[in-house]
N, C-alpha and C positions, 0 to 999 in steps of 0.2 A: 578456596574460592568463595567459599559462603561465607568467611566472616570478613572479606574484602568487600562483599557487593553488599553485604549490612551495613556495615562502614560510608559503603558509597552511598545508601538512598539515605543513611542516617544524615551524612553531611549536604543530602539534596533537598531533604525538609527541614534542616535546620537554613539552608542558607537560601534557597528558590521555592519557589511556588508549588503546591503538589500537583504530580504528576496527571492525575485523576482530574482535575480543577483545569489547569491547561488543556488536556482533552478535550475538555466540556468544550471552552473555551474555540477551539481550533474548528471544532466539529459546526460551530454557529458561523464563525467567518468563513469557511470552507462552504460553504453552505447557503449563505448568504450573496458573495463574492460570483458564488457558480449560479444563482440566481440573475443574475443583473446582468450574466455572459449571454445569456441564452436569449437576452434583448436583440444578440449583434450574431449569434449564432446561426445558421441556415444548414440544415440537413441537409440542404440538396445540393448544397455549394459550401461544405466543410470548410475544407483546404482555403478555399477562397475567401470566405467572409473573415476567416482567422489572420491570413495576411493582409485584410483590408482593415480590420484593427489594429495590428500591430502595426501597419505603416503610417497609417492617416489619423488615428487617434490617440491621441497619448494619454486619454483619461481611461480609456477602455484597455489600451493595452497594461497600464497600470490595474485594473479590477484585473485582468488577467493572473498578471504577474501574483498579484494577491492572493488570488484564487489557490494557482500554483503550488505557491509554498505553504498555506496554511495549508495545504491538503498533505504535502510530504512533512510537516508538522505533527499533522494528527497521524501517519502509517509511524512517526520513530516514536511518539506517542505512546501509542499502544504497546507497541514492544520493549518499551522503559515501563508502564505501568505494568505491562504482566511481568517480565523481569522482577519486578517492587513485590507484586501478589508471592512469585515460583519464591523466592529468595526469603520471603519470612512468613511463607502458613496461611497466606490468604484464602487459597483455595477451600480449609476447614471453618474461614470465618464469616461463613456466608452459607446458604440454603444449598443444597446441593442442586437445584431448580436453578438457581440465580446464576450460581457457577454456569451451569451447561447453555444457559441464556446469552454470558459472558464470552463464553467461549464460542460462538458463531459471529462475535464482532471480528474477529479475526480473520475467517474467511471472505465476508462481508465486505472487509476493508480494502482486504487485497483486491478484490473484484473493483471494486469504485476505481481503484487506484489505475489498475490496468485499463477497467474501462474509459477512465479519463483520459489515458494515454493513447487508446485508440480513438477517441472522437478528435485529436488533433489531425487524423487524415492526410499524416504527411507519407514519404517513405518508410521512418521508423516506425511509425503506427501501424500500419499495411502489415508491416513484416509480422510486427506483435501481434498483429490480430490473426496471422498464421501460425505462429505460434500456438495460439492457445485453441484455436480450432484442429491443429492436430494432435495436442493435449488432449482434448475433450474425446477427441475419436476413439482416442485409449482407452475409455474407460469401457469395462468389460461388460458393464451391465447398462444402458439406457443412454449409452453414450450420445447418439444420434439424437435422442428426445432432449439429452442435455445442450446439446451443441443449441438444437435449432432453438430452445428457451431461453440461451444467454445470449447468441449470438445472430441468431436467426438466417438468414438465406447466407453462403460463402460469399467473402468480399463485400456486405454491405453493414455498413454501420449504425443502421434505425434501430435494432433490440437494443444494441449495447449504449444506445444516445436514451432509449425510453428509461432500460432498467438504471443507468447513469444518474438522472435528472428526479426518476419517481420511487423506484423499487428498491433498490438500493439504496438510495441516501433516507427514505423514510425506515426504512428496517435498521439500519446504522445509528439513524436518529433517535429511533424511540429505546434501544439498546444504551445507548449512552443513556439517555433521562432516565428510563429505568434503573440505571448505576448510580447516576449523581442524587437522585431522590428532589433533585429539583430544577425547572424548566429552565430558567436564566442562566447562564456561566458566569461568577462572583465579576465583579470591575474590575480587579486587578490585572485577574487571568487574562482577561479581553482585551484589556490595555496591551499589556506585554505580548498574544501573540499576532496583533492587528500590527501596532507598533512591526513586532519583528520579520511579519511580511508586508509590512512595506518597506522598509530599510535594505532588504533580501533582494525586493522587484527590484529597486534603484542599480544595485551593483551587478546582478545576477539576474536579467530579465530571462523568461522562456523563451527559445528559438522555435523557427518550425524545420525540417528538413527539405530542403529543396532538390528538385527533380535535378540529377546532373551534376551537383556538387559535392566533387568527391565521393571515394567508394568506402566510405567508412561509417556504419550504418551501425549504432546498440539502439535497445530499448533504453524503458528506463533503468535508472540505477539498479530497483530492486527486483530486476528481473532479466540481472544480467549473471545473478548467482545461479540461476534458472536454466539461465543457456550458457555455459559451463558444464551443468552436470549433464544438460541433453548432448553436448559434445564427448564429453567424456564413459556417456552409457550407451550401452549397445540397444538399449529399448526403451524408451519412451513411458511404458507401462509398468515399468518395476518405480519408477521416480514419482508414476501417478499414486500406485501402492504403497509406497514408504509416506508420503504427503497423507493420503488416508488414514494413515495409523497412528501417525504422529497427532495428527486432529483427533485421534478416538482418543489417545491417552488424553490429553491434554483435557478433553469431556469428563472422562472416567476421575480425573487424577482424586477428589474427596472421597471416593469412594475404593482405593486403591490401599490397603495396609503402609501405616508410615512407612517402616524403613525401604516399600517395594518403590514407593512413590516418592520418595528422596533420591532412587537412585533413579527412576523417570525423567522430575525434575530440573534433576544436573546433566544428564542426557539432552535434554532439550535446550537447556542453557547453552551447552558445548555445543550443539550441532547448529544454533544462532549465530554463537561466533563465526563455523566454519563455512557457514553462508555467507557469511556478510566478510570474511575473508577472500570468497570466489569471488564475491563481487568486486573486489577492491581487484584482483586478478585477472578480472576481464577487462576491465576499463585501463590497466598501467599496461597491460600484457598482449593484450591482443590489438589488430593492424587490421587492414582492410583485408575481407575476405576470410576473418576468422583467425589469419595464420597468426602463428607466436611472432610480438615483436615485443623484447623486451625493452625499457626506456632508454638503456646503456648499449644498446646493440645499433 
């Protein structure tokens, strides 16, 4: 597998734009895009100001749509640029400060991403944001302090729309410029991921979930690997645990002896796939109500 995925980033900087550049790149429209939302946005009437965009403006529901995909741009992003880092020694060519720096855009990300997905305030949002409130309750140590800092009072969505719009995206932010070493993302890059979320919004606009239609409720994509394994574990807290460890290594990995951290590495790689496998699992496999429907059944 390693000299398959050399292969592959070799022929992804001989023939596309580097990963790292696009990043840059996605994080500014992402960014920008969620800036100009928040014109048409209303906390106190979520749900509602989001369907009065999407119905009645088609320049706004476009910034939407924008919004949208350069953000799930920038989450496969990062997971192609660490992929690029695991796969050829990145981790040794850089400070061991810089790495550990590195490695909390990861958590960072996921957070935006989620939390993005719950400021939509529809039924799947609701549900996600139950979700992850009784995630947070699992954890052994400060869970409660954690719950109420990310998410703040149950059922309401003002932390996760502040830390969304301020905390998050400035921590995110200065993590990327700190990596790229310079403020702008090159034209090219900018061209091609503005270009590709809007070509994206035209075909594939973002929906919201309406109360009463139909009983067949996921989150998003990447956090349907998520709910999978909470279905398939008997406890909540061993999934928070394994998530914990997998984040320490991944801190640790320069500081880890080669061959330990080779065999880390491709652990991590492999257990990427088998996520993003669940998720492919939940979306063909499952039916309203959770139950197994396979496509052919």
């Amino acid at each position: 597998m390693s000299s398959r995925l050399k292969r592959f980033f070799a022929h992804w900087h001989a023939f596309l734009l580097p990963p790292g550049g696009l990043l840059h790149a996605a994080a500014f429209v992402a960014m920008g895009s969620g800036l100009a939302l928040t014109l048409a946005y209303d906390i106190n009437r979520p749900f509602d100001s989001l369907q009065v965009l999407v119905l009645s403006n088609p320049g706004g529901a476009m910034i939407r749509g924008i919004h949208y995909w350069s953000s799930q741009f920038f989450l496969v992003l990062v997971v192609v640029h660490l992929v690029d880092q695991l796969s050829s020694g990145g981790e040794r060519m850089v400070s061991t400060g810089t790495w550990l720096r590195l490695s909390f855009l990861v958590p960072v990300t996921l957070f935006l991403m989620i939390s993005g997905f719950i400021l939509k305030a529809d039924r799947a949002a609701l549900l996600a944001l139950q979700v992850l409130e009784g995630l947070l309750d699992t954890f052994p140590v400060g869970g409660e302090a954690v719950k109420s800092l990310l998410v703040g009072r149950p059922g309401t969505i003002c932390f996760a729309y502040f830390h969304h719009i301020s905390t998050a995206t400035i921590i995110c932010l200065l993590l990327t410029l700190g990596h790229s070493n310079r403020p702008w993302p090159d034209w090219n890059s900018l061209v091609m991921i503005l270009g590709a979320a809007m070509i994206t919004s035209v075909f594939f606009m973002p929906g919201l979930v309406l109360e009463g239609r139909g009983t067949l409720t996921r989150g998003p994509w990447f956090f349907v690997g998520l709910q999978e394994m909470l279905r398939w574990s008997s406890s909540p807290f061993w999934i928070v645990i394994f998530g914990a460890l997998v984040f320490l290594a991944l801190c640790l990995l320069p500081l880890l002896p080669r061959p330990f951290s080779r065999v880390v590495k491709w652990f991590m790689i492999l257990f990427l796939f088998f996520y993003l496998g669940l998720c492919v699992f939940g979306f063909v496999a499952r039916g309203p109500g959770g139950r197994l429907a396979l496509p052919w059944g």
